[in-house]
Backbone as a ProteinNet text record, in pm:
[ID]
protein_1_A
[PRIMARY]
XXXXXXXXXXXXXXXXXXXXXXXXXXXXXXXXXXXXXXXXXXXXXXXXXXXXXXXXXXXXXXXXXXXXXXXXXXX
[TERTIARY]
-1670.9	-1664.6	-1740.6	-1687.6	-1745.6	-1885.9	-1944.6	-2095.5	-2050.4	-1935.5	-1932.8	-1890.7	-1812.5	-1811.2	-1907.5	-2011.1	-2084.4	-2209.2	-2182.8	-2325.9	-2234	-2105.8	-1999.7	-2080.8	-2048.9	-2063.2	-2227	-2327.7	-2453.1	-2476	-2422.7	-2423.8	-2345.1	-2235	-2184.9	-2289.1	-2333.4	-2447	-2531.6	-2581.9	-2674.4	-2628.7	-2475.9	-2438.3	-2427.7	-2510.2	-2513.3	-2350.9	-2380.6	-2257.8	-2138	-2148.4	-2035.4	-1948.7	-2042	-1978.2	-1880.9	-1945.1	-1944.3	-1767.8	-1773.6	-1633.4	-1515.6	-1582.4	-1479.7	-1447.2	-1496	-1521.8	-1433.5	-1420.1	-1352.5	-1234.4	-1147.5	-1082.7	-1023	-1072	-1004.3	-923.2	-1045.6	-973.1	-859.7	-871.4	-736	-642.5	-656	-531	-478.3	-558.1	-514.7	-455	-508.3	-457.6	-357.1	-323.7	-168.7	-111.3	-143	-18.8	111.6	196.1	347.8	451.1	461.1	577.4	761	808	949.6	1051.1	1153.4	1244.5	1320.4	1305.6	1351.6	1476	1559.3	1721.1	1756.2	1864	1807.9	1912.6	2030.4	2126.4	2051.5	2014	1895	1835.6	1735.5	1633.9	1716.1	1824	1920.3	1962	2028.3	2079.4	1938.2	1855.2	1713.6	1636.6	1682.6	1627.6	1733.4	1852.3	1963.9	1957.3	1935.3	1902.3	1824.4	1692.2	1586	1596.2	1658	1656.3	1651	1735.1	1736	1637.8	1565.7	1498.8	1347.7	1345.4	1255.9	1243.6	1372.5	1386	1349.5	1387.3	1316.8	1165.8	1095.2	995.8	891	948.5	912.9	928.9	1055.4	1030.2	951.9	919.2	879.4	726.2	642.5	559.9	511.9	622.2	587.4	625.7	641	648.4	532.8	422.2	297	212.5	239.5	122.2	147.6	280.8	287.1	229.9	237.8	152.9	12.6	-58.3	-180.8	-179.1	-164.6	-167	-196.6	-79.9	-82.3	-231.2	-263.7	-329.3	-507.6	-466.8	-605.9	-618.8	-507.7	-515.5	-548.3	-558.7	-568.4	-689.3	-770.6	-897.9	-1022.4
-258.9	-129.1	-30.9	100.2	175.2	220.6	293.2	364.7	467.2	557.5	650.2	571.6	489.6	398.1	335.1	316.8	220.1	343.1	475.3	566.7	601	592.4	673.2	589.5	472.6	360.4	324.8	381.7	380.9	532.9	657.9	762.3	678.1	623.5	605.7	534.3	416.8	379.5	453.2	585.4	645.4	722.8	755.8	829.5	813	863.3	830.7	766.9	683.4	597.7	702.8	804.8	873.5	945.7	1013.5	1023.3	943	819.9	682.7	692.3	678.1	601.4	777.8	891	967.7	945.4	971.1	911	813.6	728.2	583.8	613.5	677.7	746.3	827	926.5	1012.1	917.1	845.2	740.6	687.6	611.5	543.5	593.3	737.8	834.7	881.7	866.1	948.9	828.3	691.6	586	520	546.9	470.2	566.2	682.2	771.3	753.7	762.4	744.3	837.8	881	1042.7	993.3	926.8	869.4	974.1	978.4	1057.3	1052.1	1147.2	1134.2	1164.4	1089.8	1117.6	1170.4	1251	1276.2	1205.5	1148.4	1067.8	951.9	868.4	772	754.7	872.3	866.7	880.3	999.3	955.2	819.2	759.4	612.6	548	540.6	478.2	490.2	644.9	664	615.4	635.6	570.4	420.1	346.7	179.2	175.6	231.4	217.3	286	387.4	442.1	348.4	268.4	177.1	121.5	40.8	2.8	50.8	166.6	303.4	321.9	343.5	369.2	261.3	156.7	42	36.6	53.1	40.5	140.7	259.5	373.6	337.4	286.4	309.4	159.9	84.8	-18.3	-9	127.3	150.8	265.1	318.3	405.5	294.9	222.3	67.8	58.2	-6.3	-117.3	43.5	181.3	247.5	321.9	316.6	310.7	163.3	73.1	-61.2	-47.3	4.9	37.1	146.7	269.8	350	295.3	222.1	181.7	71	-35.7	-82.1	-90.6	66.7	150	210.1	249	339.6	196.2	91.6	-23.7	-57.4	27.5	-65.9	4.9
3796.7	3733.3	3822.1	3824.6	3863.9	3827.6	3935.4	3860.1	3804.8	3794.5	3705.8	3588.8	3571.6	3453.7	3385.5	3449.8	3379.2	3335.9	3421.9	3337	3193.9	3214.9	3096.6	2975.1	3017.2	2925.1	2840.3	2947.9	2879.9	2797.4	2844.5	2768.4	2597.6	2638.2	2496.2	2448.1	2505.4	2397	2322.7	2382.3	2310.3	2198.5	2172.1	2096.7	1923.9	1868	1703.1	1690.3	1539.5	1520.4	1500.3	1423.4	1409.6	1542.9	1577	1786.1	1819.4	1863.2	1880.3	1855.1	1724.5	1632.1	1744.4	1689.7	1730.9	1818.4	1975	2117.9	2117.6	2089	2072.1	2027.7	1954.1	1835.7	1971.6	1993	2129.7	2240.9	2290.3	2388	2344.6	2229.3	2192.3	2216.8	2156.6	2117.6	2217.3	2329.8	2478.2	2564.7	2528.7	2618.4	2569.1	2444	2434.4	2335	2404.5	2337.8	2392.2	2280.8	2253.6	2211.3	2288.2	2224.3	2273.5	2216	2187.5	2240.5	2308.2	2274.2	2135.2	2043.3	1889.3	1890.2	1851.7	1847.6	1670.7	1679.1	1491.2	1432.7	1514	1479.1	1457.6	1519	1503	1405.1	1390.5	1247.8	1134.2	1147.1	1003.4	1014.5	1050.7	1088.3	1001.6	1051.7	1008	847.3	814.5	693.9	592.1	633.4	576.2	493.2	608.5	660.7	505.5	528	424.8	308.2	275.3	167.8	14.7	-1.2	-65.6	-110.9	-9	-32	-58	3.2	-41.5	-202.3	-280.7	-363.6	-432.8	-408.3	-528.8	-554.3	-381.7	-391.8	-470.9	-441.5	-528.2	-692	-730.1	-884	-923	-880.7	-908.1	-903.1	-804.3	-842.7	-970.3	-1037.2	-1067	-1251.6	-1221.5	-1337.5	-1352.5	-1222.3	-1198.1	-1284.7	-1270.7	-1257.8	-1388.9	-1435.6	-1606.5	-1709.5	-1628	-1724.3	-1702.6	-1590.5	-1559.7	-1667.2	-1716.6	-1806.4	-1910.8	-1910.6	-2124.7	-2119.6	-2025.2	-2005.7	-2026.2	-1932.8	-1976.1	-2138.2	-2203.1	-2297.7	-2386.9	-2423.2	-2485.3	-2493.9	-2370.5	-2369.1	-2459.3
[MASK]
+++++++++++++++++++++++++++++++++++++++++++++++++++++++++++++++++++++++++++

């Protein structure tokens, strides 16, 4: 490793935990950023695919969080 790497690397040590996490958080975001060419034929194609199953999943929570209701109102 480099010496500019390795002072990078002791500055990060000193940095309060919250820094720290952002710092870390930046890097990520800058080292495996991913910007796709978005096709919109594609993503329709895609939202299509799932819709379905979107939809079940949706009303099936909106089941779990009406028995959670009555559930609560019982207690």
């Amino acid at each position: 490793m480099s010496t500019t790497g390795e002072e990078l690397l002791k500055s990060f040590d000193l940095l309060p935990e919250p820094e720290k996490h952002q710092v870390a958080s930046e890097i990520m975001r800058r080292a495996f950023a991913f910007t796709p060419d978005l096709d919109d034929a594609q993503l329709a194609l895609a939202y299509s695919e799932f819709s379905e199953a979107d939809r079940k999943l949706a009303e099936g929570g909106i089941e779990d969080y009406k028995r959670g209701l009555i559930s609560e109102d019982a207690e």
